[in-house]
C-alpha positions in Angstrom: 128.3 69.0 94.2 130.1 67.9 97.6 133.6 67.4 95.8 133.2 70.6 93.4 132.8 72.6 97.1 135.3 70.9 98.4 137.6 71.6 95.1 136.3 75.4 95.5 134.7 75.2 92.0 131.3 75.2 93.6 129.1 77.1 96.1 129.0 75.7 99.7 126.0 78.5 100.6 123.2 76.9 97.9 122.7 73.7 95.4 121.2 74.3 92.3 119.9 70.8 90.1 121.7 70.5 87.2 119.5 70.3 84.2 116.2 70.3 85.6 114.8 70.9 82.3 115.6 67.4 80.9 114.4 65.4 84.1 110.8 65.8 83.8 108.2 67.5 81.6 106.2 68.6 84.0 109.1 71.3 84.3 109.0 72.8 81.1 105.3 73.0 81.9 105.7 75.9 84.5 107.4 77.6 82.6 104.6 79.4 81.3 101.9 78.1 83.8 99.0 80.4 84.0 99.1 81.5 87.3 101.9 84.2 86.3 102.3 84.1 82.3 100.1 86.5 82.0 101.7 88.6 83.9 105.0 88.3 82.5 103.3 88.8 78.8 102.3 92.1 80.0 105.3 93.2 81.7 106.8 92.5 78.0 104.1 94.3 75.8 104.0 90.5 74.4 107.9 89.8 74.2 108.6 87.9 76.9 111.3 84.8 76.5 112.7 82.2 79.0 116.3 82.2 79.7 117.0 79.6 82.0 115.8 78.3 85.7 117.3 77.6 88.7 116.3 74.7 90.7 117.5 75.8 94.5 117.8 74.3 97.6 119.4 77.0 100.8 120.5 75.3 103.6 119.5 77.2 107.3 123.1 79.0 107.8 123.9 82.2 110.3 124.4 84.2 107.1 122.4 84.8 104.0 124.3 83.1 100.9 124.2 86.8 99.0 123.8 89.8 100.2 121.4 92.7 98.6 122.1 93.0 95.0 120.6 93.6 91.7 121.0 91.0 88.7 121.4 93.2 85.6 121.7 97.0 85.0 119.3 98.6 83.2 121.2 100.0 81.0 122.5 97.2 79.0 120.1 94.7 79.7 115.9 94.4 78.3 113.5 94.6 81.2 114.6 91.3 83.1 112.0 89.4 85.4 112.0 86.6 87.4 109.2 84.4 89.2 110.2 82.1 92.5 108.1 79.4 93.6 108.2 78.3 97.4 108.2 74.5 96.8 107.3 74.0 100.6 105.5 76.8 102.8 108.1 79.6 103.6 108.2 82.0 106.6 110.4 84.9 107.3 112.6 82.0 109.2 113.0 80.0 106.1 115.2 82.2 104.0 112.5 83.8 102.4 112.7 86.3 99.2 113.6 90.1 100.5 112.8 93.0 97.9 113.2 96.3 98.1 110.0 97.7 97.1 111.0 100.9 94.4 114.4 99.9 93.6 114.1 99.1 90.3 113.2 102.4 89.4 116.2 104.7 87.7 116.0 106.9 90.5 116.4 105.0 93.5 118.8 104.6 96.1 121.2 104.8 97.0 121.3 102.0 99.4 123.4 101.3 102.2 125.9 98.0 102.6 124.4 96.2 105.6 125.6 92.8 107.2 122.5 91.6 108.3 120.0 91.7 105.3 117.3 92.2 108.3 118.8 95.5 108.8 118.2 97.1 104.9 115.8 100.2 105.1 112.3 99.7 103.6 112.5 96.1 102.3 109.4 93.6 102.4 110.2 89.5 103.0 107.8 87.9 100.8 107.2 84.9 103.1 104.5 82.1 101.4 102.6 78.9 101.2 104.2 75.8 98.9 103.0 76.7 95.6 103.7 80.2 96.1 104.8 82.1 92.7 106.6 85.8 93.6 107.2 87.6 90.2 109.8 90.4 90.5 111.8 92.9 88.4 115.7 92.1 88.7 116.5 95.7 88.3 115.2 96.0 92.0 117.7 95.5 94.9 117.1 91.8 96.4 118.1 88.6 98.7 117.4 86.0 99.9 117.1 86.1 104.2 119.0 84.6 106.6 117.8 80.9 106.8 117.5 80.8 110.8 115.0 77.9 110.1 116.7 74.3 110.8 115.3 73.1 107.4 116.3 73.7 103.8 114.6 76.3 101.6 113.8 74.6 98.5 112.7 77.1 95.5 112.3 77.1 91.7 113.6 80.2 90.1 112.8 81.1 86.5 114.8 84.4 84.8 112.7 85.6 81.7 113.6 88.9 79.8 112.1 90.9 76.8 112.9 89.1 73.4 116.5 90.7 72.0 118.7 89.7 69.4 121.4 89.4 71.5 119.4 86.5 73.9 117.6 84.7 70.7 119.8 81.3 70.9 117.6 78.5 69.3 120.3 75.7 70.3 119.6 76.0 74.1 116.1 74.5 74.1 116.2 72.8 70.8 116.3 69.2 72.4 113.1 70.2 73.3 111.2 71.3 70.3 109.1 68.5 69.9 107.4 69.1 73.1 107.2 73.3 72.3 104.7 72.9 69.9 102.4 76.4 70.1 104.0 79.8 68.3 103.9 81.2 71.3 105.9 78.6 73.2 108.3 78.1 70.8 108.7 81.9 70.9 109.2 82.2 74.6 111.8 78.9 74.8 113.5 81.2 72.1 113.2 77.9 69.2 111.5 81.2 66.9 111.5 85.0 67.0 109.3 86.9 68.6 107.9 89.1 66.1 
């Protein structure tokens, strides 16, 4: 990672694990760990699928590594949803998740360009205990605060989104498909259809 920042082909601001999928089961296990699936199946109407997780470590910084944003637009991508877990407790000092409740409606905004994400009107920080799961819509305008903390924020970050053919790729979890062994699993790793 150290030599890919200091090449430029990498980001200085954050350090995502590579492959965390493959390093331990207990991984693929969250992915659809009770605590939030059922949330995320009924965000979906039943057609949620996994596309990918992020493994994340912030370091404390003077600056947020992104500012406010939104992932996709809505109107070339299937309701898109993510769910971040705090894997040590998380205050408003630690970098926490910002959202701006309402954004991801159609008729929202517009929103101003701030420097300090502190300073955006009407957001919420979502600060939380280790184990904390924080399930949002990616239409909505979000960040991650200003790390004023000392201490790395370390966070798992999986990005599901409503079954399309354009996202059904078998070959991305296939390595796995011994270990997806339910319908529904083997659905939402996007091994089968969702019907």
């Amino acid at each position: 990672w150290l030599s890919g920042v200091r090449a430029g082909t990498r980001p200085a601001a954050f350090f995502d694990l590579p492959d965390p999928m493959g390093l331990d089961d207990r991984f693929l296990e969250i992915v659809d760990h009770p605590s939030f699936y059922g949330h995320l199946m009924a965000f979906s109407e039943g057609q949620v699928i996994f596309l990918s997780p992020q493994f994340r470590t912030v370091p404390a910084a003077p600056l947020s590594y992104v500012g406010w944003h939104y992932d996709v637009h809505r109107e070339s991508t299937p309701l898109h949803m993510k769910v971040q877990i705090y894997l040590d407790d998380t205050s408003d000092e630690d970098g926490a998740f910002g959202y701006i409740p309402g954004s991801h409606l159609e008729d929202s905004g517009p929103y101003p360009l701030v420097r300090d994400p502190a300073s955006m009107p009407g957001h919420r920080v979502f600060s939380g205990s280790a184990g904390s799961a924080i399930l949002f819509n990616s239409y909505g305008m979000h960040t991650s605060m200003v790390n004023r903390s000392g201490r790395a924020r370390r966070s798992i970050i999986l990005i599901y989104e409503v079954f399309s053919e354009a996202t059904f790729s078998p070959e991305q979890y296939q390595r796995f498909s011994e270990r997806l062994t339910t319908p529904d699993r083997r659905q939402l790793f996007r091994l089968e259809r969702r019907p």
